[in-house]
PAMARTI-805181 format. One record per atom (N, C-alpha, C, O): residue number from 1; residue in one letter; atom name; x, y, z. Coordinates in steps of 0.02 Angstrom, whole numbers, m for minus. Example, Ala and Ser with C-alpha at 12.3 -4.5 7.8 and 13.67 -1.06 7.14 Angstrom:
2
  num  residu  atome       X       Y       Z
    1       a      N     660    m284     390
    1       a     CA     615    m225     390
    1       a      C     660    m165     390
    1       a      O     712    m166     423
    2       s      N     642    m112     354
    2       s     CA     684     m53     357
    2       s      C     645       2     394
    2       s      O     670      57     402
This chain:
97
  num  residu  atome       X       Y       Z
    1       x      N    2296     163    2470
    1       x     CA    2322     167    2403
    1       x      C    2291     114    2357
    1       x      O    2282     121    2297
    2       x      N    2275      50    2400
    2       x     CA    2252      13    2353
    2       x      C    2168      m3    2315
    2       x      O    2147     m32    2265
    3       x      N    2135      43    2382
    3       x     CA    2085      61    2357
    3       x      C    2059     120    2321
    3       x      O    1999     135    2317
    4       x      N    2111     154    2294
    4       x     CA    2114     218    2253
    4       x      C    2122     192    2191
    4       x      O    2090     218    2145
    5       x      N    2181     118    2173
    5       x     CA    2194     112    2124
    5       x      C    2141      46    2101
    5       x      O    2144      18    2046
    6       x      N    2105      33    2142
    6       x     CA    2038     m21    2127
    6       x      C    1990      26    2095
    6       x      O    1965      12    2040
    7       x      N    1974      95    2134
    7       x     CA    1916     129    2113
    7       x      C    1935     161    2029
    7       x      O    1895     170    1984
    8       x      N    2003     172    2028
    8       x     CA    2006     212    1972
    8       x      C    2003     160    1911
    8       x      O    1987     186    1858
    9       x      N    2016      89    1910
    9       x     CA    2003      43    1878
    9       x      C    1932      34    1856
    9       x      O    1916      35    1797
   10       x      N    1889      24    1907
   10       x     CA    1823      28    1906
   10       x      C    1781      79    1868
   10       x      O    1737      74    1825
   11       x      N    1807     123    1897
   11       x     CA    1802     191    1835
   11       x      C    1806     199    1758
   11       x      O    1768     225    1717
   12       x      N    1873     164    1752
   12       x     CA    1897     165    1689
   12       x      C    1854     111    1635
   12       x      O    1836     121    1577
   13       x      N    1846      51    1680
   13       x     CA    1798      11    1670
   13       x      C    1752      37    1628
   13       x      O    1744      38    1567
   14       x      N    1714      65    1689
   14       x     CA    1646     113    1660
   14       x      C    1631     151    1620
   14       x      O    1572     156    1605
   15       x      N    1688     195    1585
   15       x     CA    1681     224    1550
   15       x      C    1705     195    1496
   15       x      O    1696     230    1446
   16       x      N    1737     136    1483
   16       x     CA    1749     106    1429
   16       x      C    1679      55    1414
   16       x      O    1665      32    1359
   17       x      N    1650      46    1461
   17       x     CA    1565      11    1452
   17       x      C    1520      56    1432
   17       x      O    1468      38    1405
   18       x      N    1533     123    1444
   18       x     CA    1480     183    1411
   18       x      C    1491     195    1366
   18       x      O    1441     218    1337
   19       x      N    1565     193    1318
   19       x     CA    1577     210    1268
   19       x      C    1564     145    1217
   19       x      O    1553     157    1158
   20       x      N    1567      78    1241
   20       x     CA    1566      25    1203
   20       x      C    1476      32    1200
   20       x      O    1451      30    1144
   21       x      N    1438      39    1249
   21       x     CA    1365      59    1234
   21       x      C    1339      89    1175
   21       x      O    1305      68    1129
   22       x      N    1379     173    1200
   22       x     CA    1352     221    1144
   22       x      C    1390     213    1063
   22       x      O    1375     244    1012
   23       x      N    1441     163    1072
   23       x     CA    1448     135     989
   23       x      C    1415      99     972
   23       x      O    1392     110     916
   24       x      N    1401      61     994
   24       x     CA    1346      m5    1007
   24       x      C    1264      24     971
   24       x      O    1225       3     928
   25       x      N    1268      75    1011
   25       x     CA    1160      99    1001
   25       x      C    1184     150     904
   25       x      O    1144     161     859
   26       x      N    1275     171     905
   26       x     CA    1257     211     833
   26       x      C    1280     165     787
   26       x      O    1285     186     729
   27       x      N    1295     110     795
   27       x     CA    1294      66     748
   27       x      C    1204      24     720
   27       x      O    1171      23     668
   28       x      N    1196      m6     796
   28       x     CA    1123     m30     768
   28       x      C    1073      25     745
   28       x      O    1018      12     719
   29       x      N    1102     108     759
   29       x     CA    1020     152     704
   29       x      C    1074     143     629
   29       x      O    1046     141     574
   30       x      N    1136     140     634
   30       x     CA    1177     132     561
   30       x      C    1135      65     530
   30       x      O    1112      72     474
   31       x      N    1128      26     552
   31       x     CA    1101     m43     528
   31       x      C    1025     m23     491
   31       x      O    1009     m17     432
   32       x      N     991     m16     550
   32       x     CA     917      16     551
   32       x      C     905      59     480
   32       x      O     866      46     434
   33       x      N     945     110     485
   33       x     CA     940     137     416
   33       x      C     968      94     353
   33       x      O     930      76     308
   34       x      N    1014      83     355
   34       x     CA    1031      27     283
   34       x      C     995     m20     293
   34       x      O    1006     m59     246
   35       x      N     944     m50     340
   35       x     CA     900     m96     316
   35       x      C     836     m60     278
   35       x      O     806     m93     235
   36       x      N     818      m6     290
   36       x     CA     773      40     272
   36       x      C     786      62     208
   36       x      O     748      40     165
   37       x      N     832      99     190
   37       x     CA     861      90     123
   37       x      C     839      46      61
   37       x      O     801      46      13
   38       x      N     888       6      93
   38       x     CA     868     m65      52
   38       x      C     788     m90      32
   38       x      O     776    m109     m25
   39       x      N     747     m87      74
   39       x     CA     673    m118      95
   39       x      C     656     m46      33
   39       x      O     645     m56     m27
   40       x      N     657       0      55
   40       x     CA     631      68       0
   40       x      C     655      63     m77
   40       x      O     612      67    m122
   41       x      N     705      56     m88
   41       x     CA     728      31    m138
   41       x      C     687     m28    m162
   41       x      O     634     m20    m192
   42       x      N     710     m78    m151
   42       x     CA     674    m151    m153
   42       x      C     587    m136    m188
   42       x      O     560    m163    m236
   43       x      N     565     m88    m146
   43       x     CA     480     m64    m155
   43       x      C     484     m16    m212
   43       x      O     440     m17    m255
   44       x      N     529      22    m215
   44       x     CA     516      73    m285
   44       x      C     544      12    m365
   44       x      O     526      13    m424
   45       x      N     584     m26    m333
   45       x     CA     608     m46    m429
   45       x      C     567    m111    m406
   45       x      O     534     m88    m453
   46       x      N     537    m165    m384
   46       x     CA     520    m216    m398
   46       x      C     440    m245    m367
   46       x      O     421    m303    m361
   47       x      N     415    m203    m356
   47       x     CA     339    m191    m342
   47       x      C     307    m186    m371
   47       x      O     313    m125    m377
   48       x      N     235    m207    m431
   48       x     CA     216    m187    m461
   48       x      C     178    m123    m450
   48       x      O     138    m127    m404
   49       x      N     180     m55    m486
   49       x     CA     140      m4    m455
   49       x      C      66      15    m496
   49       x      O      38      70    m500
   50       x      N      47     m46    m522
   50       x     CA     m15     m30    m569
   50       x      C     m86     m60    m539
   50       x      O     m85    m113    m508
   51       x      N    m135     m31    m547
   51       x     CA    m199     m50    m505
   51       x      C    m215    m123    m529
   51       x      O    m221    m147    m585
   52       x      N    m221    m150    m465
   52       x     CA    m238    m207    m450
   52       x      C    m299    m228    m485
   52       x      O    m306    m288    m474
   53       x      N    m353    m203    m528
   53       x     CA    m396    m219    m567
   53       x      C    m419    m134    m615
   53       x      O    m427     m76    m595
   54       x      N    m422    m173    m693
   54       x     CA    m445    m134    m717
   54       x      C    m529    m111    m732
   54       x      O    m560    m137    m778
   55       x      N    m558     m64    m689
   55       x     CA    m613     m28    m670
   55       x      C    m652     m40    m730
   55       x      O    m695     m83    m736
   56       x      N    m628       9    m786
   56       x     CA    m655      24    m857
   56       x      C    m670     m43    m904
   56       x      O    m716     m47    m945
   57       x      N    m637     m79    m894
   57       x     CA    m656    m152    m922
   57       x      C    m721    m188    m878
   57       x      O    m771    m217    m900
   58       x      N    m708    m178    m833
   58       x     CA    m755    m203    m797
   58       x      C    m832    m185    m785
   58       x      O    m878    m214    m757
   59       x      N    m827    m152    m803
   59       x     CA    m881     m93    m817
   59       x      C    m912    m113    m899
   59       x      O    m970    m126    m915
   60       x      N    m864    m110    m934
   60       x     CA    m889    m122   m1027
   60       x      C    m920    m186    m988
   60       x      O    m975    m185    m961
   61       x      N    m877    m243    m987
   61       x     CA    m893    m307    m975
   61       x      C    m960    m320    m930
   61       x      O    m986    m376    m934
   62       x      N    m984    m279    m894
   62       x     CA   m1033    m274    m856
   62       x      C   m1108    m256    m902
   62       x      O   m1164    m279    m896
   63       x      N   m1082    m209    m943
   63       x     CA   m1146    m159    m981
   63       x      C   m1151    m214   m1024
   63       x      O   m1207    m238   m1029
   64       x      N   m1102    m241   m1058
   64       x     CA   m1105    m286   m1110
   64       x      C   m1177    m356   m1093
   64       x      O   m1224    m371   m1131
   65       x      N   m1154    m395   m1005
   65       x     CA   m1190    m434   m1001
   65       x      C   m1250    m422    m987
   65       x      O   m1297    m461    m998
   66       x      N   m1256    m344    m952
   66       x     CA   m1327    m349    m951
   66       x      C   m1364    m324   m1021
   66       x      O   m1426    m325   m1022
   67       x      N   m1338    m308   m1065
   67       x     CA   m1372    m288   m1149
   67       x      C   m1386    m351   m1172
   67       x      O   m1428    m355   m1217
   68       x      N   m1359    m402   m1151
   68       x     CA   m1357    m454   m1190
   68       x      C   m1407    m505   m1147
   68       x      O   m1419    m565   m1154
   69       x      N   m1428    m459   m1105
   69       x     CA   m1470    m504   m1034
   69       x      C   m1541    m545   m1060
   69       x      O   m1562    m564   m1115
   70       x      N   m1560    m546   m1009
   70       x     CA   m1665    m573   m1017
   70       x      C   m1678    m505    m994
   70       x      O   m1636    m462    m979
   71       x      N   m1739    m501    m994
   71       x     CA   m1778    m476    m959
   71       x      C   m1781    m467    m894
   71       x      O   m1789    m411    m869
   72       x      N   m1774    m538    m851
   72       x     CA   m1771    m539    m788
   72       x      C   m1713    m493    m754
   72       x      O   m1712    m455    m706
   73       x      N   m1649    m526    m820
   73       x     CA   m1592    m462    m759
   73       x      C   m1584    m394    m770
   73       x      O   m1538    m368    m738
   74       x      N   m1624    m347    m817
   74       x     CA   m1634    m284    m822
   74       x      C   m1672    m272    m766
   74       x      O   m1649    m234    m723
   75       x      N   m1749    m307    m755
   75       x     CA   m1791    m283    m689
   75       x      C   m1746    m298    m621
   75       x      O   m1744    m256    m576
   76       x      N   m1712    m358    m616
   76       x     CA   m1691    m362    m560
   76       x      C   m1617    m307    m529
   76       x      O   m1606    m295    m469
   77       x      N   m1583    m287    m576
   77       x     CA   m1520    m250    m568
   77       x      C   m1543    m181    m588
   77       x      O   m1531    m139    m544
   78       x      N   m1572    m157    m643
   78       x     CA   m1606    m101    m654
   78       x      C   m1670     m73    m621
   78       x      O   m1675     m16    m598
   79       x      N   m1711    m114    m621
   79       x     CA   m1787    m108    m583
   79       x      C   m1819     m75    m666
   79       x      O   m1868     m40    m653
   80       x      N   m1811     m76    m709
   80       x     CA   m1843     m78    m768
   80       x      C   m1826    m105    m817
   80       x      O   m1767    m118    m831
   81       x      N   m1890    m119    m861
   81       x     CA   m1872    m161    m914
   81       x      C   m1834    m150    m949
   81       x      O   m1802     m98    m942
   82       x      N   m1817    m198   m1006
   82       x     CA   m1775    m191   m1057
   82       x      C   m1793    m142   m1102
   82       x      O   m1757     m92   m1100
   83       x      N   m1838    m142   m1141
   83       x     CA   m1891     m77   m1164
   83       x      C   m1852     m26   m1139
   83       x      O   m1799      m3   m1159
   84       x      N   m1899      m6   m1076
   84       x     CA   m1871      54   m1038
   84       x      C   m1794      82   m1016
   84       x      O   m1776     136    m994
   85       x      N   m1760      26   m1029
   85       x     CA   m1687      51   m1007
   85       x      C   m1643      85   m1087
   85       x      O   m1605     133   m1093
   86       x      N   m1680      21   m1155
   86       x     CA   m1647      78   m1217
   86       x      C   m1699     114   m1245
   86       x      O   m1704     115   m1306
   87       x      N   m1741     144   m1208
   87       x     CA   m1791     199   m1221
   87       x      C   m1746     257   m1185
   87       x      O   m1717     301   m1217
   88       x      N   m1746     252   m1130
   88       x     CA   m1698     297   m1089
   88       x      C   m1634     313   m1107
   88       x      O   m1620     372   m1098
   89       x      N   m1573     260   m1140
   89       x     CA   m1518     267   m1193
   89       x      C   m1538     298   m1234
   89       x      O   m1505     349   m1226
   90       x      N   m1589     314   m1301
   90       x     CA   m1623     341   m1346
   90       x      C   m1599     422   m1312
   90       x      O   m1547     453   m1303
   91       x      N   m1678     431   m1299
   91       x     CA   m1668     503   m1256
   91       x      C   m1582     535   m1237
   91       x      O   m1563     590   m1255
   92       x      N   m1551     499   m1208
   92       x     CA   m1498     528   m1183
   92       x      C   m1445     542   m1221
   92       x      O   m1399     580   m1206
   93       x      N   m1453     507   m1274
   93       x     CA   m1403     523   m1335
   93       x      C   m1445     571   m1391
   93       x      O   m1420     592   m1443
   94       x      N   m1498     581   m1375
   94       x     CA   m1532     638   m1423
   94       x      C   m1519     691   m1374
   94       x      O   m1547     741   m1396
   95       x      N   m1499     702   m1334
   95       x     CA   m1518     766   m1290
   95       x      C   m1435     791   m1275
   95       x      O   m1424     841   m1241
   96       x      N   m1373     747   m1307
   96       x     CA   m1338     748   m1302
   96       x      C   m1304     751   m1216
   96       x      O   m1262     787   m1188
   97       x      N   m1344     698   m1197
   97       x     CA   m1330     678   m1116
   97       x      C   m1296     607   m1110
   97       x      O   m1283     583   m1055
């Protein structure tokens, strides 16, 4: 008798450790997600979402220094002269290119 009423203890045990488990694992994905939440949130309102450099400026600012260049940095970045590079602008705006 007394080892009937040890085992059924043991038992009861156990299934009160399986159930304290499986509350246990749906609380921490409960967590898991409200930390996720939060983190998503957090990234849509306080992130900046605009490109990290503006292309098109960079580019004017580029054409600008080499118009305003020598000689040397048209041949060296272009491979033709200065001449030849607004001879070639000419043409391309007459040809409507």
């Amino acid at each position: 008798m007394d080892a009937s009423i040890i085992d059924t203890a043991i038992a009861s045990r156990r299934c009160k450790r399986e159930e304290f488990k499986k509350i246990f694992n749906i609380a921490i994905v409960c967590v898991i997600y409200m930390i996720m939440g939060v983190v998503a949130w957090y990234d849509n309102n306080h992130f900046v979402k605009e490109p990290s450099r503006n292309w098109q400026l960079e580019q004017r600012n580029h054409l600008n220094c080499l118009i305003r260049g020598s000689e040397k940095s048209y041949i060296e970045q272009l491979r033709v002269s200065k001449s030849v590079f607004f001879k070639l602008g000419r043409i391309l705006q007459e040809g409507n290119g």
